[in-house]
C-alpha positions as CSV (number, residue, x, y, z in Angstrom):
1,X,156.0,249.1,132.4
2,X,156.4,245.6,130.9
3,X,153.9,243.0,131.7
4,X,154.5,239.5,132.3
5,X,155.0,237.7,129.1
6,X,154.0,234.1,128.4
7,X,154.0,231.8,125.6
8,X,156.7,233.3,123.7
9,X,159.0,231.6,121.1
10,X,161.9,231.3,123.3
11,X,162.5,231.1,126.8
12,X,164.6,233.9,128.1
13,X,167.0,231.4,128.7
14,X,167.5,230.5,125.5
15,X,167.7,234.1,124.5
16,X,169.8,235.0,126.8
17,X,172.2,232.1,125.7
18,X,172.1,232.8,121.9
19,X,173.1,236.5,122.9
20,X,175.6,235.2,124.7
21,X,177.4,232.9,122.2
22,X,176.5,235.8,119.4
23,X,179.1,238.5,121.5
24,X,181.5,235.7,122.2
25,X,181.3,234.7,118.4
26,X,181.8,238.7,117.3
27,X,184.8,239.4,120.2
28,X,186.3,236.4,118.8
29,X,185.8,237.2,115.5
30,X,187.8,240.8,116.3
31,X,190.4,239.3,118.5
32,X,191.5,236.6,115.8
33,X,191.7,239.0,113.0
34,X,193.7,241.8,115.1
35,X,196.2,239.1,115.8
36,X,195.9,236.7,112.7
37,X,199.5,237.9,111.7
38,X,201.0,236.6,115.4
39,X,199.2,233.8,115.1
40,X,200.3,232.5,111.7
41,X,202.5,228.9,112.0
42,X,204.4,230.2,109.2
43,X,205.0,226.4,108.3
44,X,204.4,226.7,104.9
45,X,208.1,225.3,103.4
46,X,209.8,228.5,103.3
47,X,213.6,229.3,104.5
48,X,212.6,231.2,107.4
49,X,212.6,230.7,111.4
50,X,209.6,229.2,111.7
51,X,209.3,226.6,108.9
52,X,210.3,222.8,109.3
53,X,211.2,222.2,106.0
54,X,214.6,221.1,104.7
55,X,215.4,224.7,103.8
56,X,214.0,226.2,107.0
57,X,215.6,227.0,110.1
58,X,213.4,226.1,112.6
59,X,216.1,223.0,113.9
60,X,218.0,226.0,114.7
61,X,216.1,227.7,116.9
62,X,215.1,224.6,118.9
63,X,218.7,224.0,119.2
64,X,219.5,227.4,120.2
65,X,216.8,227.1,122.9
66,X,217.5,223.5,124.2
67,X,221.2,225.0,124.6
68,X,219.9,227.8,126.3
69,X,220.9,230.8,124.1
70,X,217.2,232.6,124.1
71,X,216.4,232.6,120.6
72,X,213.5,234.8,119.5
73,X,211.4,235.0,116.7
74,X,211.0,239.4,114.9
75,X,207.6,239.9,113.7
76,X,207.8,243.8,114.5
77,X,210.6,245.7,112.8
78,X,210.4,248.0,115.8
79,X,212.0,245.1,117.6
80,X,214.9,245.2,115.4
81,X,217.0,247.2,117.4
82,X,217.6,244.9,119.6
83,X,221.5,244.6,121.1
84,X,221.5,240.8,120.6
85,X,222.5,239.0,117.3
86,X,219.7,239.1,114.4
87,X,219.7,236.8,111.6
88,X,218.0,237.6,108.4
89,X,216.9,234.9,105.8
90,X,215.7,236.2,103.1
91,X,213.8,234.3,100.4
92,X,212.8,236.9,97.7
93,X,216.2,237.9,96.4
94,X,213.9,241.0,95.7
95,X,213.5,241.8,99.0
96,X,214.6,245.2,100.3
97,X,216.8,245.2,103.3
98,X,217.8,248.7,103.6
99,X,215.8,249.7,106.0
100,X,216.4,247.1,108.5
101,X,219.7,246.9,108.3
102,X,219.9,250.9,108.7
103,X,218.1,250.1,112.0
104,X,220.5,247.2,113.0
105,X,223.6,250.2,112.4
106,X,226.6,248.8,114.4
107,X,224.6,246.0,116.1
108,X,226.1,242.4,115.1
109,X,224.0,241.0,111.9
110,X,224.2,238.0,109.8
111,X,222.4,237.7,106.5
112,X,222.1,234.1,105.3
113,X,221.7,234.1,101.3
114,X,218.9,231.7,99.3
115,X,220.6,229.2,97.4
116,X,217.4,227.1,96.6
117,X,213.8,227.2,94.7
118,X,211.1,225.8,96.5
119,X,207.6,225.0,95.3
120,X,204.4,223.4,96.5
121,X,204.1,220.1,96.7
122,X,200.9,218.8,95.0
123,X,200.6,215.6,97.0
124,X,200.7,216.9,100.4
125,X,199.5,219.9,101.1
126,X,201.7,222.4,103.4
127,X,204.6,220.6,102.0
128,X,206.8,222.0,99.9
129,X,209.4,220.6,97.1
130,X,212.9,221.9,96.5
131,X,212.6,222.5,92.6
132,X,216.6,223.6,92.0
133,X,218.8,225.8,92.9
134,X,218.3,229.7,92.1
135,X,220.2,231.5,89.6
136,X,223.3,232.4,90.5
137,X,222.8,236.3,89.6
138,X,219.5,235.9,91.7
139,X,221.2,236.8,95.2
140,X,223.6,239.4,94.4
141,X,221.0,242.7,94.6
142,X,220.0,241.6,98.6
143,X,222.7,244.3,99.4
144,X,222.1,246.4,96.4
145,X,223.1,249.3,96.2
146,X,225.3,249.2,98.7
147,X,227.1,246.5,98.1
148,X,226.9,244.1,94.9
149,X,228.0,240.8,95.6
150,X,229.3,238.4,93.0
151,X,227.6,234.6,93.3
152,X,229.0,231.1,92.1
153,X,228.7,227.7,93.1
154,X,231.2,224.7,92.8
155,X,231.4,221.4,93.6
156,X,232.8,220.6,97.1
157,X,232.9,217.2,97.4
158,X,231.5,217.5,101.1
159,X,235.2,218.6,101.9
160,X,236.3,220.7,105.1
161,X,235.5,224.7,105.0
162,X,238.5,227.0,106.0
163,X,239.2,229.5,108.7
164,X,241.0,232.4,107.4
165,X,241.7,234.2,110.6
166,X,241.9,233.0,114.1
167,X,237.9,231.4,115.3
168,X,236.7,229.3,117.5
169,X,237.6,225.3,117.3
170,X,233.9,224.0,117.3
171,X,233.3,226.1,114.1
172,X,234.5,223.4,112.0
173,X,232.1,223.1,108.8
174,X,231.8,220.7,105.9
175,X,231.3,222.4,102.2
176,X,227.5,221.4,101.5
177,X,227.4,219.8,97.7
178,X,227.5,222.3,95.8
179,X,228.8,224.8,97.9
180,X,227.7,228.4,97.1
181,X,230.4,231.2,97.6
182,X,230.6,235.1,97.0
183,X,232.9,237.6,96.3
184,X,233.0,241.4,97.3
185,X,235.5,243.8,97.9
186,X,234.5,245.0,101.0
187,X,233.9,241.6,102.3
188,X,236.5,240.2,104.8
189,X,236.5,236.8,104.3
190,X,236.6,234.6,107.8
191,X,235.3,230.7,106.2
192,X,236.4,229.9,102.8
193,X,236.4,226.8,100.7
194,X,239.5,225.1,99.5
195,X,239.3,227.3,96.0
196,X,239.2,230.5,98.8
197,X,235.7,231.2,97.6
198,X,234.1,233.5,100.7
199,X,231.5,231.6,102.5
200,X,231.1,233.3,105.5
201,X,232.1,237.5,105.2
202,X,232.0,240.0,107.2
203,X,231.7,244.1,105.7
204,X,234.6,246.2,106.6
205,X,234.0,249.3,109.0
206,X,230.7,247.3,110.4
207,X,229.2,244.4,112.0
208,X,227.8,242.6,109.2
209,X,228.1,239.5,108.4
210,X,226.8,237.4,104.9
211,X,227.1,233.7,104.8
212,X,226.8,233.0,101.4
213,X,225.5,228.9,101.8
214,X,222.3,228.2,104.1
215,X,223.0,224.8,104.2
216,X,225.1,225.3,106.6
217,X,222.6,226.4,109.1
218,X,219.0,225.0,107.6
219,X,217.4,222.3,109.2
220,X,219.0,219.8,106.3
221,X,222.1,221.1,107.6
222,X,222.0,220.9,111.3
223,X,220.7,217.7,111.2
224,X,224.3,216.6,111.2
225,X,225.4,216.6,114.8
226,X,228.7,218.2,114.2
227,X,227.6,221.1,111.6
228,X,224.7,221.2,114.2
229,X,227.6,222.1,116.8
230,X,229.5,224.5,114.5
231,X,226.6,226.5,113.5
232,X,225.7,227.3,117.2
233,X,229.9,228.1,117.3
234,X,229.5,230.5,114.5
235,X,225.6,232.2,116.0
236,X,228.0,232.5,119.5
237,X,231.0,233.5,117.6
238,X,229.1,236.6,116.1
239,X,226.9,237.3,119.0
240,X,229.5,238.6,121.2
241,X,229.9,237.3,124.8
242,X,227.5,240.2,126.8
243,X,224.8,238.7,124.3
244,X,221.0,238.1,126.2
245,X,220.0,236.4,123.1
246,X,219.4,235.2,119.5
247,X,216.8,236.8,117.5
248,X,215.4,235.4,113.8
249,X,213.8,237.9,111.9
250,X,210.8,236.9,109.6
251,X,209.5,240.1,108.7
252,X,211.6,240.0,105.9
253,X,209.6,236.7,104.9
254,X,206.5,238.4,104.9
255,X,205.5,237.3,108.2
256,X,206.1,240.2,110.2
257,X,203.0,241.8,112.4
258,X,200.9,245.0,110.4
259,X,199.9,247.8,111.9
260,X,196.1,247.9,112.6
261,X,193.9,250.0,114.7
262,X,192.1,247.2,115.9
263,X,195.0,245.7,117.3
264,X,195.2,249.0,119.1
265,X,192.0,248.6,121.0
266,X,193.5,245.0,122.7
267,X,197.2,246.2,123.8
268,X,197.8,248.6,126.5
269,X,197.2,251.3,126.9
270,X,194.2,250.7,125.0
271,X,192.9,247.9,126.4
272,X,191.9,249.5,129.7
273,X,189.5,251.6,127.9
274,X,188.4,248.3,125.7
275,X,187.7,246.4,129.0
276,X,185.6,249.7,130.8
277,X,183.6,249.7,127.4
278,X,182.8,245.7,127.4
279,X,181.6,246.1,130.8
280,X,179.4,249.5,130.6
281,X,177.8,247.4,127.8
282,X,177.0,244.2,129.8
283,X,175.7,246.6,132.5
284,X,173.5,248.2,129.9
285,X,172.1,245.1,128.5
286,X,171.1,243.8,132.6
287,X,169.4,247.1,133.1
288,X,167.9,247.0,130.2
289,X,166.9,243.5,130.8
290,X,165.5,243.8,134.1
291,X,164.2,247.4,134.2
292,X,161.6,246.4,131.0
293,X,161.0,242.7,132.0
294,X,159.1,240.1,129.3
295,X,157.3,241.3,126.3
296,X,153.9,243.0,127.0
297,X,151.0,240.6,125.4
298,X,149.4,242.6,122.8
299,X,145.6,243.7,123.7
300,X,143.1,242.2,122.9
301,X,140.6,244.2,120.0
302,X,137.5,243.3,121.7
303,X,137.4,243.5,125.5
304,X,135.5,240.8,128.0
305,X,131.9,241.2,129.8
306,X,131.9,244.4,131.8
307,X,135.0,245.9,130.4
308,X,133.5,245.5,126.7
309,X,130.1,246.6,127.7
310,X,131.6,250.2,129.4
311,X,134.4,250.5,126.6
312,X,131.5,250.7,123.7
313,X,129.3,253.0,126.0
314,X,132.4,255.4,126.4
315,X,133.1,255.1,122.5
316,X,129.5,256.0,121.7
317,X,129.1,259.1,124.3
318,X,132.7,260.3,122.9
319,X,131.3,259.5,119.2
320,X,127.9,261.9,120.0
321,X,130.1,264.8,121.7
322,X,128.4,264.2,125.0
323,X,131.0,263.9,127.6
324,X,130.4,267.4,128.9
325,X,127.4,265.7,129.8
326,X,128.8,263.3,132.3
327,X,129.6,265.9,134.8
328,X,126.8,266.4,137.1
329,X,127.0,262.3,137.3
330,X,130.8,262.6,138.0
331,X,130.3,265.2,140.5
332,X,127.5,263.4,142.5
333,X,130.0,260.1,142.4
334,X,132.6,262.4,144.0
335,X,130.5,263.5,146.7
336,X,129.9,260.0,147.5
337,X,133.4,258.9,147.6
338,X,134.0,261.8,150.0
339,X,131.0,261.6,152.3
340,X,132.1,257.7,153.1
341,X,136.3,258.9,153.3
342,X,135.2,261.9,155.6
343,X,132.6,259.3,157.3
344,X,129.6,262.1,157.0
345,X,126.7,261.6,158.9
346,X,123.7,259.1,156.9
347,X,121.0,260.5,155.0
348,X,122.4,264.3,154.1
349,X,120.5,265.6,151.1
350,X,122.6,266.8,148.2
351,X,122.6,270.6,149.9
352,X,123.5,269.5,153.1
353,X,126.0,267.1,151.6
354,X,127.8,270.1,149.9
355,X,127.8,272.1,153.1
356,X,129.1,269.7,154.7
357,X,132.2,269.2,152.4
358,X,132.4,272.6,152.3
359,X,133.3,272.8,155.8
360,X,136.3,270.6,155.4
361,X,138.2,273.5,154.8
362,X,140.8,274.5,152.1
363,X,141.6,276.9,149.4
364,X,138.6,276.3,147.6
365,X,135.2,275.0,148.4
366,X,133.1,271.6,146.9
367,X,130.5,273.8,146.1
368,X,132.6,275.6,143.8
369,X,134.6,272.9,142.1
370,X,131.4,270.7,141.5
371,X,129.7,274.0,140.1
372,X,132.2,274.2,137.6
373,X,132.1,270.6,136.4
374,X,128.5,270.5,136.0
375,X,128.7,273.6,133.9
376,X,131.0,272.5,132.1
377,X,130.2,273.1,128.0
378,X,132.9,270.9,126.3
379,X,135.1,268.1,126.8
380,X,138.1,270.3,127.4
381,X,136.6,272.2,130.2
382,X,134.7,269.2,131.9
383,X,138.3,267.4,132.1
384,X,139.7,270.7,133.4
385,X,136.6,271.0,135.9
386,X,137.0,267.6,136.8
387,X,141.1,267.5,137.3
388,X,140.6,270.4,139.7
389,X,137.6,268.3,141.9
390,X,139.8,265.0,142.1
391,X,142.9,266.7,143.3
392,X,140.7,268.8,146.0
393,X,139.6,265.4,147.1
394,X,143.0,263.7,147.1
395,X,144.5,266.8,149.0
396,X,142.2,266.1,152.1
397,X,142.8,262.3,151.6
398,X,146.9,262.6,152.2
């Protein structure tokens, strides 16, 4: 049993509050880096969903929200099969697509191509620079090896783009300067520019779709109210009309969400289990806390008055092997204890006192038991002798 501590270090308040802030520190600590991916702004300049720069595409998905069309944001390729509209904008023309478009399949598509190079911006940091434009060849393996697209770019002089079959009246684009075209044979062309360069394709016997010029669609582009209007045309155009949604994928940027096994233990079903854990914990540090109490105070090496004075007798008898010794005095201090519990009559002597225990009934007579403690011939036997008189007496006190 703990005793009651005082003048420790730190009240148990304190403690109690440093513990406190320690477990919410280290749940923190395991929450953030399970979900670091999610959380990541993924505003660092890049032509993706989520990044405000000029090549970015974040004006389009506000306006896409604003106008009500449900855009979302892919971090999970398992999400990829979704039945609404994905757009991919890829920055690495390394990147492999294969995979996600094999889980797209017949689902409407539209890959938008890099045209530009981006680096960091040394005066403000997060910002990013447009250093130039790519290489033209740098584009054509994104659909490699199934298809190999052929890249140029020419000068437009900010003249109209051309529908070559029958769409929508909004979609109604201005060439960006330079405008950057492809060429493929399986490509169906639907936008052109005036030299019938294929801006916007779609791949026979599927529902893909490549727009060869993000300018069209990045934030530098929709900042111009009309393109702003045809871009939504063309998202809508694409979708389909039973559509829920627009979704933006950015795994393909490298911001996607990774597998992890911690993330496990904070998602159902998991997280039942994580939560019954947490709190068979907290209920194990209370017990714990109020089952031991405070610190015991450490003893002290040398005892006070009395105590001191019978502690060093004890050590010395123990020392000189005389405990067997003790008995006949224990014996005759049990006798007196029982003569005033049993309220004997005054002045017995230490025969009749015997007798008269002995009277009391029970298995085993006073006589007997107090025999065998004075005869004891070790300490082994006296404690034996003496275990055996102390529970007699307790028996008849109960």
């Amino acid at each position: 049993m703990g005793g009651r501590g005082g003048g420790g270090a730190f009240s148990p308040l304190t403690v109690a509050l440093l513990l406190a802030i320690g477990i919410l520190g280290f749940v923190g600590t395991l929450v953030l880096g399970a979900f670091a991916p999610d959380l990541a702004t993924g505003r660092n300049g890049g032509a993706h969903a989520l990044s405000n720069a000029a090549v970015g595409y974040a004006g389009l998905v506000r306006l896409a929200e604003e106008t009500g069309r449900e855009p979302a944001v892919i971090r999970d390729e398992e999400l990829l099969g979704t039945e609404d509209l994905v757009v991919f904008t890829p920055e690495d023309p390394k990147v492999d697509l294969s995979e996600r478009l094999r889980r797209r399949a017949a689902k409407p598509t539209l890959i938008v191509l890099p045209k530009w190079s981006t680096a960091a911006d040394p005066d403000r940091s997060g910002w990013m620079r447009v250093a130039g434009l790519l290489d033209e060849d740098a584009p054509e393996g994104i659909l490699a090896p199934d298809y190999r697209l052929e890249v140029s770019r020419r000068r437009s002089g900010g003249r109209p783009l051309r529908a070559v079959r029958d769409l929508p009246n909004d979609i109604r684009f201005r060439a960006p300067r330079p405008v950057q075209v492809i060429a493929d044979k399986d490509l169906e062309p639907l936008i052109v520019d005036e030299r019938g360069g294929i801006v916007l394709g779609h791949v026979r016997a599927r529902d893909l779709y490549v727009l060869a010029d993000p300018d069209l669609l990045s934030n530098a582009g929709v900042a111009d109210l009309s393109q702003a209007r045809s871009a939504l045309a063309l998202l809508d155009f694409i979708n389909g009309a039973n559509a829920d949604g627009i979704a933006f994928d950015v795994t393909a940027n490298g911001l996607g969400a990774t597998a992890s096994p911690l993330r496990l233990a904070f998602e159902p079903p998991f997280l039942a289990f994580t939560l019954c854990l947490f709190a068979a914990l907290v209920l194990a540090g209370w017990q714990a806390g109020t089952r031991f109490g405070a610190a015991r105070a450490p003893a002290r090496a040398i005892a006070f008055g009395k105590r001191a004075l019978v502690d060093n007798s004890a050590m010395l008898v123990r020392k000189a092997g005389r405990e067997a010794a003790l008995g006949g005095r224990y014996a005759d201090a049990l006798r007196e204890r029982a003569l005033r519990a049993f309220a004997a009559p005054a002045r017995l002597r230490a025969e009749e006192a015997d007798a008269w225990l002995d009277r009391a009934g029970g298995r085993r007579r006073f006589t007997d038991l107090a025999a065998a403690v004075r005869a004891a011939g070790d300490r082994t036997e006296l404690l034996r002798a003496a275990s055996a008189l102390h529970a007699w007496l307790g028996g008849k006190l109960k």
